[in-house]
Residue frames as qw, qx, qy, qz and C-alpha x, y, z in Angstrom:
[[0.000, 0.886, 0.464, 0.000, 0.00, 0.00, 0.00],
 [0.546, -0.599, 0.031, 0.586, 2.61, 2.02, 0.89],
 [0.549, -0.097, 0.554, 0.618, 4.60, 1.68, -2.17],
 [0.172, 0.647, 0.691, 0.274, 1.25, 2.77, -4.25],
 [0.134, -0.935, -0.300, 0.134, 0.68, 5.69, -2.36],
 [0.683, -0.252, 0.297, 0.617, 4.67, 6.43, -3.32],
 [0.523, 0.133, 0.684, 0.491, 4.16, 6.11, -6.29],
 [0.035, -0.834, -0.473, -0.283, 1.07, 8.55, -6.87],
 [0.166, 0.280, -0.226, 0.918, 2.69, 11.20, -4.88],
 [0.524, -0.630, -0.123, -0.559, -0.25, 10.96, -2.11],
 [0.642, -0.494, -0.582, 0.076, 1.33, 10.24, 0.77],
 [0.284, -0.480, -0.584, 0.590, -0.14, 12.33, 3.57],
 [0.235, -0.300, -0.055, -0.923, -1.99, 13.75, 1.88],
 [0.340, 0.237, 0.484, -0.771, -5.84, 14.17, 3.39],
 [0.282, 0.197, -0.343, -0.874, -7.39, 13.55, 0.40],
 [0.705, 0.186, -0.121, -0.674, -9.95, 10.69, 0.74],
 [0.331, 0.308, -0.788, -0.417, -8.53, 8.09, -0.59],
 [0.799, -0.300, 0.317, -0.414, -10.42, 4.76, -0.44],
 [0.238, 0.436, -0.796, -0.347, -9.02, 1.34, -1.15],
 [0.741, 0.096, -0.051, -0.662, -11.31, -1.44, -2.04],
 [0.043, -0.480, 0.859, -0.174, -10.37, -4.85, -1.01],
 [0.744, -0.268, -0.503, -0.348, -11.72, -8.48, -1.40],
 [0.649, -0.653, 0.249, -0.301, -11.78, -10.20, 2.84],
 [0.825, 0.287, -0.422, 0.241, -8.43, -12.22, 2.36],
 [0.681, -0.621, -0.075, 0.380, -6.37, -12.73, 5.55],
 [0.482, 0.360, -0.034, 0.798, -3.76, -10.26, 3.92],
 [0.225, -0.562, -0.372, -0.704, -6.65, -7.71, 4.37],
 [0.629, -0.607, -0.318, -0.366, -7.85, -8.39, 7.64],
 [0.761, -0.110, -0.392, 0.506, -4.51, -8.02, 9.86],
 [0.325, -0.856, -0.307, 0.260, -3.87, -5.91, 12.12],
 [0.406, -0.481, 0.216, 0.746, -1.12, -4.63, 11.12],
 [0.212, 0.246, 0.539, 0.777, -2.47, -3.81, 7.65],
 [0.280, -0.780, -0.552, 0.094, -5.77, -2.04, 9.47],
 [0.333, -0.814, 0.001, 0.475, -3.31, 0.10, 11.39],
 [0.402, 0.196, 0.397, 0.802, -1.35, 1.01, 7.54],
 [0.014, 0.572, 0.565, 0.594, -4.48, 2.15, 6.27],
 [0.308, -0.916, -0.204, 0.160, -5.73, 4.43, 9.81],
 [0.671, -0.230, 0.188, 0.679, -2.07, 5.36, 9.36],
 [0.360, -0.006, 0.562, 0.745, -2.51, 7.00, 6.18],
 [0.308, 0.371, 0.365, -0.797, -5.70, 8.06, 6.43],
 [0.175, 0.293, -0.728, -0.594, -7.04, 5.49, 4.32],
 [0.740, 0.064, 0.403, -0.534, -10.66, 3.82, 4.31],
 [0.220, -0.023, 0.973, 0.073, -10.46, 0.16, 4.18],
 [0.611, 0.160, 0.041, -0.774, -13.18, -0.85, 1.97],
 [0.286, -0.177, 0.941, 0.028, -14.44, -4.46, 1.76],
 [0.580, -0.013, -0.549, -0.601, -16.70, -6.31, -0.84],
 [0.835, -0.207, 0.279, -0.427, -19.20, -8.46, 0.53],
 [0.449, -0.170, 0.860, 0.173, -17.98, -12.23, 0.56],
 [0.405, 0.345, 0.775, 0.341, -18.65, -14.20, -2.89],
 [0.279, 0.887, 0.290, -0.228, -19.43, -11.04, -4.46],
 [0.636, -0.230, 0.297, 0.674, -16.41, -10.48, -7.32],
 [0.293, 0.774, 0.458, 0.324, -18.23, -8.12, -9.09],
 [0.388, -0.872, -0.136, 0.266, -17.44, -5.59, -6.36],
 [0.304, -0.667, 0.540, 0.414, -13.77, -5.73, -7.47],
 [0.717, 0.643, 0.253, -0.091, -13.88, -5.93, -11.37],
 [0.241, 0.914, -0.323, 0.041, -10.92, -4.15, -11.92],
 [0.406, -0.570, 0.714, 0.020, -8.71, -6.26, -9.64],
 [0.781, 0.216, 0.576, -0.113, -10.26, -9.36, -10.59],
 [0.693, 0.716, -0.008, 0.082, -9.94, -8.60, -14.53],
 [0.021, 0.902, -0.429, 0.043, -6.34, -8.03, -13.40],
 [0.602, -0.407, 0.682, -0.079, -5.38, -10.89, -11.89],
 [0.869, 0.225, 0.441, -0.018, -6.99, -12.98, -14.62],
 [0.508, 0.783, -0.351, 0.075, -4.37, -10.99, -17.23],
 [0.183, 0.756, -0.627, -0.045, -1.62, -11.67, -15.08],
 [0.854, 0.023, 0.497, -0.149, -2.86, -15.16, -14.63],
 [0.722, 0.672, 0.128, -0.102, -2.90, -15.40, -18.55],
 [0.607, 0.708, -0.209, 0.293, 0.34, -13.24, -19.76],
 [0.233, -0.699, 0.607, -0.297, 2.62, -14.01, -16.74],
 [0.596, -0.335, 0.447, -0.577, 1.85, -17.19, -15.15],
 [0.889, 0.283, 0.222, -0.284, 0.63, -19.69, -16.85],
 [0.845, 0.418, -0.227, 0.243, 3.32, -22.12, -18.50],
 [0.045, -0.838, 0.415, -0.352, 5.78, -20.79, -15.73],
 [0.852, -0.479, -0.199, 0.070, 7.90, -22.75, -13.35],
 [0.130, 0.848, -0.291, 0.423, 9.67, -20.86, -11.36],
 [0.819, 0.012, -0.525, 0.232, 12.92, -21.97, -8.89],
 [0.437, -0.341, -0.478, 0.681, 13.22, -19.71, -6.53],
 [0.067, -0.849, -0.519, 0.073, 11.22, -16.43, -5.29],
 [0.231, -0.597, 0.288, 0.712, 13.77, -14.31, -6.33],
 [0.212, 0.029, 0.751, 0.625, 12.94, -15.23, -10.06],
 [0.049, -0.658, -0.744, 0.105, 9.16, -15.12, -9.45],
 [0.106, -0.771, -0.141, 0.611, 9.81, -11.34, -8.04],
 [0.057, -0.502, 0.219, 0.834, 11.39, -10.32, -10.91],
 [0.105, 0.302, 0.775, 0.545, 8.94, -11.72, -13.42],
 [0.038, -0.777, -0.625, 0.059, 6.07, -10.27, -11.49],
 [0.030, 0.710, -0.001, -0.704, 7.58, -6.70, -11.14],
 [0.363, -0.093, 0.618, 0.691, 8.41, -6.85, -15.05],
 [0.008, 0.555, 0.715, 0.425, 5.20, -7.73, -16.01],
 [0.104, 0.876, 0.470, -0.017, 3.38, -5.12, -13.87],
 [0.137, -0.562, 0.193, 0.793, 5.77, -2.50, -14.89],
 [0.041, 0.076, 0.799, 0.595, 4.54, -3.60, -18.70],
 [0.045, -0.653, -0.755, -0.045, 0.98, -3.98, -17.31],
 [0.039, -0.894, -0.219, 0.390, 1.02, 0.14, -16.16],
 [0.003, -0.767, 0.277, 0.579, 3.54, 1.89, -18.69],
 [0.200, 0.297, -0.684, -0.636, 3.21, -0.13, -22.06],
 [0.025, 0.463, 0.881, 0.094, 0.01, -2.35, -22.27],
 [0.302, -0.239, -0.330, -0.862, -2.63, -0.57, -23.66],
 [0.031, 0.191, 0.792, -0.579, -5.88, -0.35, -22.06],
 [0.008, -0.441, -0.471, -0.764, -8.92, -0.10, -24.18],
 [0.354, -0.626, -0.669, 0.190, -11.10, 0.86, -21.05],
 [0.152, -0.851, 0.041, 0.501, -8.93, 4.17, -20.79],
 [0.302, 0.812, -0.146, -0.478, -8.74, 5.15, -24.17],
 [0.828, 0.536, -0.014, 0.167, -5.96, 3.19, -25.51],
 [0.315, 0.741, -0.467, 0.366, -3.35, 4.03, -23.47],
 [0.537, -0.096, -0.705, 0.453, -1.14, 2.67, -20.64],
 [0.471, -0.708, -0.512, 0.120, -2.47, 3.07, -16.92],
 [0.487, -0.460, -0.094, 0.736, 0.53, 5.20, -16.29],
 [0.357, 0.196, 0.374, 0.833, -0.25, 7.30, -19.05],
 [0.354, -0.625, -0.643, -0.265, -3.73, 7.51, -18.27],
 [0.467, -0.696, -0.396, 0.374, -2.64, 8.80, -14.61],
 [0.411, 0.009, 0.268, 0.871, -0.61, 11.22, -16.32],
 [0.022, 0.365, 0.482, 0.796, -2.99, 13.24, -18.35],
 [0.385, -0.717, -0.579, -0.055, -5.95, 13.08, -15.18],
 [0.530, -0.612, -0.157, 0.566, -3.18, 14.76, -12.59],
 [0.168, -0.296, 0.155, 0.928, -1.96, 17.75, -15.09],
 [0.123, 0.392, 0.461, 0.787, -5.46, 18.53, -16.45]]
C-alpha cells in the first residue's frame, strides 16, 4: 500500500482516498488495518462471494494469470519477483488499455493529474 501511495505522490496527503479490497487474511490483519488508519485510508471491503465488487482487480489478476503465469515454473522467489515486477511494470507503462482510451495506466494517470 505504501509503495502505491509512493508512487502517486499521495502520501499524507488528506485527500480521501479509499481502497477497495476483497476479505483475504492479507486484508484483515492488524497490522495492515493500522497502515491504512495510518494513512488516512478507508479500508473498503466487498461483501464475501461477491467479485463483481472488485472488477478491476479481478480482470487483473486474470491478465496476469494469462500473460505471466501460466506455463511458468519458477525456482526460486527471487525469479518469481522479478517476473512479477516486469510484467506489472509492462501492465502500467506499455500495455494498452482499451477501457482508458488506448493508453497505458501510467499514461492515463498522467494526463488526469496535469489537467
Amino acid at each position: 500500500m505504501l509503495q502505491g501511495l509512493y508512487n502517486r505522490n499521495l502520501k499524507g496527503l488528506d485527500s480521501g482516498l479509499v481502497l477497495r479490497t476483497d476479505n483475504g487474511s492479507q486484508f484483515i490483519s492488524g497490522v495492515f488495518e493500522k497502515g491504512c488508519m495510518d494513512e488516512k485510508v478507508v479500508h473498503e471491503r466487498i461483501p464475501v462471494r461477491s467479485p463483481n465488487y472488485n472488477a478491476f482487480i479481478e480482470s487483473y489478476h486474470r491478465y496476469l494469470q494469462e500473460e505471466c503465469l501460466n506455463n511458468e515454473m519458477y525456482w526460486s522467489l527471487k525469479e518469481l519477483e522479478i517476473d512479477l515486477n516486469d510484467y506489472v511494470y509492462r501492465y502500467n507503462h506499455e500495455r494498452i488499455h482499451s477501457s482508458i482510451g488506448y493508453v497505458s495506466p501510467h499514461e492515463y494517470y498522467k494526463n488526469k493529474i496535469s489537467a
